[in-house]
N, C-alpha and C positions, 0 to 999 in steps of 0.2 A: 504493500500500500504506500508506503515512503517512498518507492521508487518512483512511484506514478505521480503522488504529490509534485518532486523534484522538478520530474520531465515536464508537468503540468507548467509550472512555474518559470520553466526555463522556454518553453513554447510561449508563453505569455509575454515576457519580457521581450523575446527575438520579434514580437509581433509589435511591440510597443517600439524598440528600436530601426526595425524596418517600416514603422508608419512614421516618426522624426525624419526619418533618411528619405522618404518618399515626398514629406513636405516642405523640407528646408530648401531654403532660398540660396543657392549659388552665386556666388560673384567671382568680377575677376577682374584684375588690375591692369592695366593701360599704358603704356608710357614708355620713356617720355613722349610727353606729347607741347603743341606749340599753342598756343591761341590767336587766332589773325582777325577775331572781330568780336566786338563786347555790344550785344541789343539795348542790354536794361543790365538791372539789378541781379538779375537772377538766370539769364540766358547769355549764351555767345555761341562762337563757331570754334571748334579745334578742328585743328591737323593731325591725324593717327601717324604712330610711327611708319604707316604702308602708303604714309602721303594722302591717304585717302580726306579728306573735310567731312565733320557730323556738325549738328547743332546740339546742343548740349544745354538740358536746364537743372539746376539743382535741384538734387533730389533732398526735402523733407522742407523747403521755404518756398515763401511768397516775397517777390517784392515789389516795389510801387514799378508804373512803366517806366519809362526814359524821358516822355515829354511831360510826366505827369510832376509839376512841379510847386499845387497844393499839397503834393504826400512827398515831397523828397524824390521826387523820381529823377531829375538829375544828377543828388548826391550819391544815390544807390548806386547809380551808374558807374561817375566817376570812380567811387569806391571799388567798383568792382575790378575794373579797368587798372586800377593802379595794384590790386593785388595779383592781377592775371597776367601783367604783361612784369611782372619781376624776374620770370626768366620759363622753364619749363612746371609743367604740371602732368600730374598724374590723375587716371579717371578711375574710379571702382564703377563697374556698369554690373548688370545682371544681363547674363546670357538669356536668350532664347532661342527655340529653332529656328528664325528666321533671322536672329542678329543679336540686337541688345534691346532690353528695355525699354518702352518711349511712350510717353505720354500720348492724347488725344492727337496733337500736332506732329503726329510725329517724331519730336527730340528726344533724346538720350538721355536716358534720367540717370545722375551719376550721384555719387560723392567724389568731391576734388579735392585734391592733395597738394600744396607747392615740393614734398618730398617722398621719393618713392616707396618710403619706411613710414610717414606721417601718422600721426595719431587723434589730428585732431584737423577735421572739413575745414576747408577756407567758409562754408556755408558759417562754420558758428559765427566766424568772424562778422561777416556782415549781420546776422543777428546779435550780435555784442555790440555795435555800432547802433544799432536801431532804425539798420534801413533796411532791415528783414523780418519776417516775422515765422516762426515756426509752423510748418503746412503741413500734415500727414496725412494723407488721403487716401482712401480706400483698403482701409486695414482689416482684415481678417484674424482669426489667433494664429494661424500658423507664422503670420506677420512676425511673431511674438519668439520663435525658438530662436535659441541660443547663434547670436551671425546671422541670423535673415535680414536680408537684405534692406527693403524699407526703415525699419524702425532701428537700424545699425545707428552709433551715436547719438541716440536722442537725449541720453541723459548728461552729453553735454552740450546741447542745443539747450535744450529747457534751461540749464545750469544760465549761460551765456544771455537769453531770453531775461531770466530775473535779474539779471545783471544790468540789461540795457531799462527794465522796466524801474528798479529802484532809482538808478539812476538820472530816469527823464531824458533819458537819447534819443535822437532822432524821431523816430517816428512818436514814441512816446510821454515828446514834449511838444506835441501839437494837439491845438485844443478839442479837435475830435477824439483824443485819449484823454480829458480830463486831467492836465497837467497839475491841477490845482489841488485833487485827491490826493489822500495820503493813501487809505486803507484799498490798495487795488486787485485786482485779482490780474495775475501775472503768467498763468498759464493754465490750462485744462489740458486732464491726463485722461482723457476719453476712450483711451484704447486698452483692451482685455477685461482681465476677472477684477480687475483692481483700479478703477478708479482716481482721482483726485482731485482737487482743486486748489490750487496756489495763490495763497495772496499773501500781499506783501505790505507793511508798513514802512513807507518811504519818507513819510514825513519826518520832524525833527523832536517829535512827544511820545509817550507810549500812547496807546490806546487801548479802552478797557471792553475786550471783545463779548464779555459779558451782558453788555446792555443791548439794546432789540435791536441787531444787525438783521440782516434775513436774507438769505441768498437763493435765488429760483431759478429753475431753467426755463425755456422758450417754452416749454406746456404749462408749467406753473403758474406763469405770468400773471393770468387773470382769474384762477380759478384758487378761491383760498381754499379751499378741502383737499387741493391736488396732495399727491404724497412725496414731491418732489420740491418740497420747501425748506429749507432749512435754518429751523430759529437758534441763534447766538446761544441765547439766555437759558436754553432748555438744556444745553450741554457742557456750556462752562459757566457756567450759574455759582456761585453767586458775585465771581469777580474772577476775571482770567485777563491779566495784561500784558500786551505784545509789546516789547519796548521798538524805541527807533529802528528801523532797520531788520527787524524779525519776519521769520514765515508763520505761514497760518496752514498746515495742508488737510483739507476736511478729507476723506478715503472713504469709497463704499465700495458694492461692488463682493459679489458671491465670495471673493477671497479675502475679505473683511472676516479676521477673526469672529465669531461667533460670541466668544469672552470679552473681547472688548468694543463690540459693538454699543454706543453709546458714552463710551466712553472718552474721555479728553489726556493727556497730558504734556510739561513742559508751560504750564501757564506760570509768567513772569520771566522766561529765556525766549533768546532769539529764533526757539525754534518750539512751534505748540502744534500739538498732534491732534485729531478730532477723529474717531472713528463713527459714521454716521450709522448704515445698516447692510445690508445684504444685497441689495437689489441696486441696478446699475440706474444712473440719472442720465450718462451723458449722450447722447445721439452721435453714432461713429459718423456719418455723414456731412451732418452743420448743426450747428446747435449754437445756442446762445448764453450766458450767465448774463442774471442781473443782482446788483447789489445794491440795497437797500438801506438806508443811515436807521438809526433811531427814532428819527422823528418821521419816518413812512415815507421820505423823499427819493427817490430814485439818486444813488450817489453815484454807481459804476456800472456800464458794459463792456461787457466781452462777447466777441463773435470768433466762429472759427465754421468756414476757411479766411481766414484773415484777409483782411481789406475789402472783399466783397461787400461786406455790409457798407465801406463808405462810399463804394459807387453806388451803391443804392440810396443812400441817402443825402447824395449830391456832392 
C-alpha cells in the first residue's frame, strides 16, 4: 500500500511540474542591439544584431505621446531618447511561433536593458522620473510563475512608481494627479490570488488613518451596501498613524490569510499593513480607486490603464 501511496505522489507532483513547464513564459535576450528612432515615451525602432529594424514598445508602461504636451509628452520623449541613444541596448522579447511578442500594433513588447547582464528595465527609469506610468495588461495566473515573462520586474517598477509618486515627479505633479494631496494611493496590485493597494503619505505631517477615510472601487462608487468598500475606522480603529513618508498597503484577495483577515498592523511606522478579506476587489482589465477624506469629499483617483482616463476627461 506505501508503494502505491509513493508512486501516487510522485505521479502527482511530475503532473504539477509538467503543467509549470507547459505554462511558463519563455524569453530571450537580444543584443547588442542599436536604436535609430525614439516615437514617444515608450516606443522607438531598433536595429537587430541580423540588421534586421522592429518597433519596439515597452513592455509593462504607459506613456504620455510625443506631441502631447499637457501630460509631459515631450519630456517622456526626450527622456527617453537620451537614455537610448547612450550607446547599445539589449531586448528581452518572448518568443512565439511566428516571431516575438507584439502588441495590437504590431511592436515588440520587450524589457530593455542598457547592459547585457542588467538587472534593472531602462522602463523603471522613466517611471522613477514620472513620465511613465506602470501598465500590465492582460494578465492571467500563469502570468504569475516564477520568470514569466509579462509581470518579470514589476516589483521594481511598483518600487520606482512610489518613488516618482511620493515625490510629485512628473506626471504626478500635474494637477490632474492632485498634487496638493498628501494621502495618495500610489499603485494597484490587481493581478492574482493577492491583491493590494498602495498608498502613500507624501505630505510633511502624519496622518491619523483611523478616522473615516473610505476607499471604493468603480462598482462601489454609488452603491453604499456594495461589499467593495473599505472603511479606515472599522480596521485600525481607534487610532492608527502613518507618519510623513509611510505606506498604507490594504491586501485581499483568496491568498489573504484566513487569521489575519481583518486584521491591521505596523500603525505608527512607515510601513502599516491592513489585511481586508478573501474575495478579490480589483478588475484585471480597468478599474478605478477612489479615495474619500473624512468629511465625505472625494480626495483621490486612480485609474489603470493609466492615462486613459485623462483623455477621456479632456
Amino acid at each position: 500500500m506505501k508503494w502505491f501511496v509513493c508512486l501516487t505522489t510522485v505521479v502527482l507532483l511530475l503532473s504539477v511540474v509538467a503543467l509549470a513547464q507547459a505554462v511558463q513564459t519563455s524569453s530571450k535576450v537580444i543584443g547588442p542591439c542599436w536604436v535609430v528612432d525614439v516615437k514617444d515615451g515608450d516606443t522607438f525602432k531598433a536595429r537587430l544584431p541580423d540588421k534586421s529594424v522592429i518597433d519596439v514598445r515597452y513592455m509593462g508602461i504607459s506613456a504620455p505621446e510625443a506631441d502631447n504636451e499637457l501630460w509631459l509628452g515631450p519630456e517622456a520623449t526626450d527622456k527617453n531618447k537620451e537614455i537610448l541613444t547612450e550607446g547599445s541596448i539589449w531586448l528581452e522579447v518572448k518568443e512565439t511561433d511566428t516571431g516575438f511578442f507584439t502588441d495590437r500594433d504590431g511592436r515588440v513588447l520587450a524589457h530593455v536593458f542598457l547592459k547585457e547582464t542588467g538587472t534593472v528595465p531602462v522602463q523603471a527609469e522613466l517611471i522613477r522620473e514620472g513620465l511613465a506610468m506602470l501598465d500590465l495588461r492582460g494578465l492571467v495566473d500563469r502570468s504569475l510563475l516564477p520568470g514569466a515573462f509579462p509581470i518579470r520586474y514589476v516589483d521594481q517598477l511598483i518600487d520606482d512608481q512610489i518613488t516618482a509618486v511620493s515625490e510629485r515627479r512628473g506626471l504626478w505633479g500635474l494637477p490632474q494627479f492632485s498634487p496638493n494631496r498628501d494621502l495618495v494611493i500610489a499603485v494597484i496590485e490587481f493581478w492574482g490570488y493577492q491583491e493590494a493597494a498602495c498608498l502613500v503619505n507624501r505630505g510633511t505631517t502624519p496622518i491619523d488613518l483611523a478616522e473615516d477615510w473610505v476607499l471604493r472601487d468603480r462598482g462601489a462608487l454609488e452603491d453604499e451596501d456594495a461589499r467593495n468598500i473599505f472603511h479606515f475606522a472599522g480596521y485600525l480603529g481607534p487610532s492608527c498613524i502613518l507618519p510623513a513618508g509611510g505606506q498604507l498597503r490594504v491586501y485581499n484577495g483568496p491568498d489573504t490569510p484566513e487569521k489575519k483577515r481583518g486584521t491591521c498592523s505596523g500603525c505608527g511606522t512607515e510601513s502599516v499593513e491592513v489585511w481586508w478579506f478573501g474575495y478579490r476587489v480589483w478588475d484585471n482589465t480597468s478599474d478605478e480607486a477612489f479615495l474619500f477624506a473624512p468629511d465625505g469629499q472625494q480626495y483621490f483617483h486612480y485609474a489603470y490603464p493609466p492615462l486613459k482616463h485623462l483623455d477621456e476627461e479632456g
